[in-house]
Every structure is written in structure tokens, then in C-alpha cells.
C-alpha positions in Angstrom: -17.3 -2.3 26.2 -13.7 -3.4 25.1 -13.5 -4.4 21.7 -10.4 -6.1 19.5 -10.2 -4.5 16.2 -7.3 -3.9 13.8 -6.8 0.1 12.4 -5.1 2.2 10.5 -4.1 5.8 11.4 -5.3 8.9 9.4 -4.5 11.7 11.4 -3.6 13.2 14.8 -3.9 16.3 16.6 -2.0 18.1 19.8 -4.8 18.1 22.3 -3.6 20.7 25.6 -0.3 20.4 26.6 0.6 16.7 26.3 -1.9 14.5 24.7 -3.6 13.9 21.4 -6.5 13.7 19.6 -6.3 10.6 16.5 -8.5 9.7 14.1 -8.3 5.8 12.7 -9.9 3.7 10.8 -11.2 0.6 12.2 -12.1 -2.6 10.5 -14.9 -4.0 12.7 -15.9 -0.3 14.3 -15.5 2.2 11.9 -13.6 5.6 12.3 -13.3 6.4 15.3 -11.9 8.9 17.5 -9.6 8.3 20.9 -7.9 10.2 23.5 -4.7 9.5 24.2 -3.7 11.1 27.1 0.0 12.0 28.1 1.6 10.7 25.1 3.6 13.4 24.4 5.3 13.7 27.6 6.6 10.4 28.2 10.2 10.9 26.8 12.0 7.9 25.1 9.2 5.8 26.7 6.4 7.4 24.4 4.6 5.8 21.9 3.8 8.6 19.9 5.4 6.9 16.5 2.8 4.2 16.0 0.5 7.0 15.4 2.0 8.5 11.6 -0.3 8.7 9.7 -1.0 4.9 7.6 0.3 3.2 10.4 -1.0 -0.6 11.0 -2.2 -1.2 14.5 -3.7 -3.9 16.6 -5.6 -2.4 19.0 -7.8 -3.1 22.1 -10.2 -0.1 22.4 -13.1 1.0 24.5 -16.0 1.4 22.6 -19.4 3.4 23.1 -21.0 4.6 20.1 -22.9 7.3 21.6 -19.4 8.9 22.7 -17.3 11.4 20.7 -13.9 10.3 22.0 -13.2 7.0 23.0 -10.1 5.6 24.5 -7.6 3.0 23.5 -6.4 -0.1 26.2 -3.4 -0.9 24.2 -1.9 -0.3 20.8 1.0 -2.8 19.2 2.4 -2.3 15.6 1.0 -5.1 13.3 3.2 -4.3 10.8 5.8 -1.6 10.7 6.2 0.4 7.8 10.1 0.4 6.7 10.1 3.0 4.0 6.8 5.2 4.3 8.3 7.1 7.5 11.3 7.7 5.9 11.1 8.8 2.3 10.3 11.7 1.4 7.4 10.9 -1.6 6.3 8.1 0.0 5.5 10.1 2.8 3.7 13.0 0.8 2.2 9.6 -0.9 0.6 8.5 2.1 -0.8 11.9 3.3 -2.3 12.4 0.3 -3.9 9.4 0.8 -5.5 9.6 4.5 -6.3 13.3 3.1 -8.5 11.3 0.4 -10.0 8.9 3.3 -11.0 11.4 5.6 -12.6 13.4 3.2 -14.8 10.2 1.8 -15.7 8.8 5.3 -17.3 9.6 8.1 -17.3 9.3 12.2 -18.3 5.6 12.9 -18.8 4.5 9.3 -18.0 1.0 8.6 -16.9 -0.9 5.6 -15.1 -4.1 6.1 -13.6 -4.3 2.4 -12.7 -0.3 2.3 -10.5 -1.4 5.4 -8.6 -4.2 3.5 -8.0 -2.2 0.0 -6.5 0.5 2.3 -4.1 -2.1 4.6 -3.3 -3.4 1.4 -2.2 -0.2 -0.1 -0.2 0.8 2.8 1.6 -2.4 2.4 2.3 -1.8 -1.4 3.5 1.5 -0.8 6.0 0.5 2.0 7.4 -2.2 -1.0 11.0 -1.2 -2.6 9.6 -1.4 -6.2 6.2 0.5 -5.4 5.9 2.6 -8.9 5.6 6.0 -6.7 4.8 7.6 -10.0 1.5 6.5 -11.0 0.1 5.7 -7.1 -1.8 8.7 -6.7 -4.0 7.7 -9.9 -4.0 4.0 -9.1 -5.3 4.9 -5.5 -8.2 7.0 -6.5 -9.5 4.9 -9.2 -9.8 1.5 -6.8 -10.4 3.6 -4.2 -13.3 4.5 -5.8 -14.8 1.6 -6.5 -14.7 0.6 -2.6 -16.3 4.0 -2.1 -19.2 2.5 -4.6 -18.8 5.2 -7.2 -16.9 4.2 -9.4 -17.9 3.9 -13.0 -18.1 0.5 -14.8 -15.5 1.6 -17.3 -12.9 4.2 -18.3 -15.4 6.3 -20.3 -17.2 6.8 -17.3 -14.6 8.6 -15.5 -14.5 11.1 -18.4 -18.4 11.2 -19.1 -19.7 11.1 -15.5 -17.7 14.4 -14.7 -19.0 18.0 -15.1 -15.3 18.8 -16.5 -14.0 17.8 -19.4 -10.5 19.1 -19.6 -9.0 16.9 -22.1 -8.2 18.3 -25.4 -9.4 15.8 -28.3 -5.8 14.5 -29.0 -5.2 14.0 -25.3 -8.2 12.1 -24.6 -7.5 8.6 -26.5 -4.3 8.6 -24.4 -5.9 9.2 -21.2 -8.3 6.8 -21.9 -6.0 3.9 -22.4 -3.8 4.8 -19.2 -7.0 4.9 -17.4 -7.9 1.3 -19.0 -4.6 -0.2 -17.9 -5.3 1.5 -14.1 -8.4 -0.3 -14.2 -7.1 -3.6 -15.2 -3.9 -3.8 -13.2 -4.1 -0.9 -10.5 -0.9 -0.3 -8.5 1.0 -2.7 -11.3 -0.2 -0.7 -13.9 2.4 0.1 -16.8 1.3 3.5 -18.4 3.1 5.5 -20.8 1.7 8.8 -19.9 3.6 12.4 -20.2 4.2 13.8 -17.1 1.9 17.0 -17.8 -0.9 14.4 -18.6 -0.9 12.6 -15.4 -0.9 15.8 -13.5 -4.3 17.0 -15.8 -5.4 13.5 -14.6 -4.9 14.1 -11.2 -6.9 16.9 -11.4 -9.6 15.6 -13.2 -10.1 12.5 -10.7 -9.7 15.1 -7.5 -12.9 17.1 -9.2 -14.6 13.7 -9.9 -14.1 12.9 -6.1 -15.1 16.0 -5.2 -18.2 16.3 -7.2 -19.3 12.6 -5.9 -18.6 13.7 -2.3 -20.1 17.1 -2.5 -17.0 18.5 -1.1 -15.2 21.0 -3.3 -12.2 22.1 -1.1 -8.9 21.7 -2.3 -6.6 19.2 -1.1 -3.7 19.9 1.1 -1.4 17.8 -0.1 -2.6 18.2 -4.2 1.0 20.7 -4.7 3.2 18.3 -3.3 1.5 15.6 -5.1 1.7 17.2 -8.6 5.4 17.6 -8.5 5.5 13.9 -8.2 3.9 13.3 -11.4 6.5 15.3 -13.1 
């Protein structure tokens, strides 16, 4: 069956000699899988750019559930990114963040609103006045709450975790940047030390991982630490 669906890329693979293997996140089908064969030999006529990872695509795909790879018709940009491809912690940005998708969702799993919070993101992130500092921590808090477990207030994060790394001075601080996350996400203003956000990073990384059951590091964790410096 050929569907119409909009997606967003997570990740790709070299598959044999030429083509690729890439994972994206569909709003009306899920995440799905597709073959995409000969990409990578096709010279200056190749496509292979609209498939970075948080790129926005339009796409008309062939769909059968039952199959493991599907294939895609046709692919157009729906909105290119200006700034993600080409900055350096942007970039790093967004891989953490299809690192944190990936891990939280599964093949053919759905969600509509999950969809739109992440399109959303990617646009924010593209934006000259994104605060790259505190996006991480903005990102897995909502992200959290589209995932459905996210506590009902800061306290939760804290209380709901098996760790508790904060020292007892630290913790009214943490608390309030997490309150301000909560209220504003990505336009957030947090006075937080730079050693603090990391320890926060941390802590909402073993809060994921403990709600996902899945206690492997993250790639792209170092990279993302030296940001909150």
C-alpha cells in the first residue's frame, strides 16, 4: 500500500556497497525502516543529504506492516535545516537527541503528538537564538512527558529516581532550574553552574534509563557534557 506521511530521520546505516539502511519516525505510521537502494552511488545527483539525522521529510512510502524493511517512492525536504548541519553543537545537539528517540521507541510504534514535540524541537534547534546550553535538559524533561513518564512536578524527578546525587545545598537549586524547565521548556532562563547542569544531565539520563529499562550509556553523553560547561 502507498501511504503519504511526513518523518523525521533518526539514523542511517551503509547497507553492501552502495545503499542504506534508515530509520525515521513517521507521523501517521510509526518508525519505520526503508531501503534505499543505490543512494550512495549516484554522484552529485544523490540524495543522500536529506537523510542527516533530524531531517524534515515529506515522504510517499510503501507500507506493509508485516515487513521489516519497507521502501520509500519519493522523499522531498519539508523544511531544510540551515544551521543543525553545519554547527558543530548543534549537530552533537541533535544526535543526542535521535540517540534519546531511538532508545525510547520502538519499530512501528506510533504517537501522533511524540511526532509534533520532536518536528518542533528540530525547528527550535535550527533557530539563531536556540539557548544551545540548557537544550539537552529542556529536551528530556518534555520529552518525557510525550513518552508518558513524566512526573507531575519537579520533586518527582528527584524522588522517583533510585539515585539521588544531589548534595543537600545543591538540591534547592536544581530544583528551581528544574521548575523553570517545566514551565518554560526550550525558553527556560536558568541560572545553574555549569558542573550542576552536567550532574543534571546525568541524573535525567539514569531517570530515562531506569523508566526504559535500558541502562547502556549514551554515545553521545561526552560530547554532550562538554556543552554544559
Amino acid at each position: 500500500m502507498i501511504r503519504k506521511t511526513s518523518g523525521i530521520v533518526l539514523s542511517s546505516i551503509k547497507y553492501k556497497d552502495t545503499s542504506i539502511i534508515v530509520k525515521i519516525f513517521t507521523r501517521e505510521l510509526g518508525l519505520k525502516s526503508y531501503l534505499i537502494n543505490g543512494i550512495r552511488s549516484m554522484g552529485k545527483g544523490s540524495k543522500i543529504a536529506l537523510y542527516q539525522p533530524l531531517t524534515l521529510l515529506d515522504l510517499v512510502v510503501y507500507d506493509k506492516e508485516s515487513a521489516g524493511l519497507n521502501r520509500i517512492s519519493d522523499a522531498r525536504l519539508q523544511r531544510p535545516n540551515q544551521r543543525i548541519p553545519f554547527d558543530f553543537l548543534r549537530t552533537s545537539i541533535a544526535l543526542f537527541m535521535t540517540e534519546v528517540i531511538s532508545r525510547s521507541i520502538y519499530e512501528n510504534y506510533q504517537n501522533e503528538s511524540l511526532f509534533d514535540f520532536l518536528a518542533e524541537s528540530v525547528t527550535l534547534l535550527d533557530e539563531q537564538d536556540a539557548k544551545l546550553s540548557i537544550f539537552p535538559l529542556a529536551f528530556l524533561i518534555e520529552n518525557a512527558r510525550f513518552l508518558g513518564f513524566s512526573p507531575e512536578d519537579a520533586e518527582g524527578f528527584i524522588l522517583e529516581s533510585k539515585n539521588h546525587p544531589f548534595a543537600a545545598e545543591e538540591l534547592p537549586i536544581v530544583l528551581g532550574a528544574l521548575n523553570q524547565l517545566l514551565e518554560n521548556n526550550f525558553n527556560g532562563e536558568i541560572k545553574l553552574p555549569a558542573h550542576l547542569r552536567r550532574k543534571l544531565l546525568d541524573h535525567l539520563l539514569d531517570f530515562y534509563s531506569e523508566h526504559l529499562d535500558n541502562p547502556s550509556l549514551f554515545k553521545s553523553l561526552a560530547v554532550i557534557r562538554q556543552l554544559m560547561e
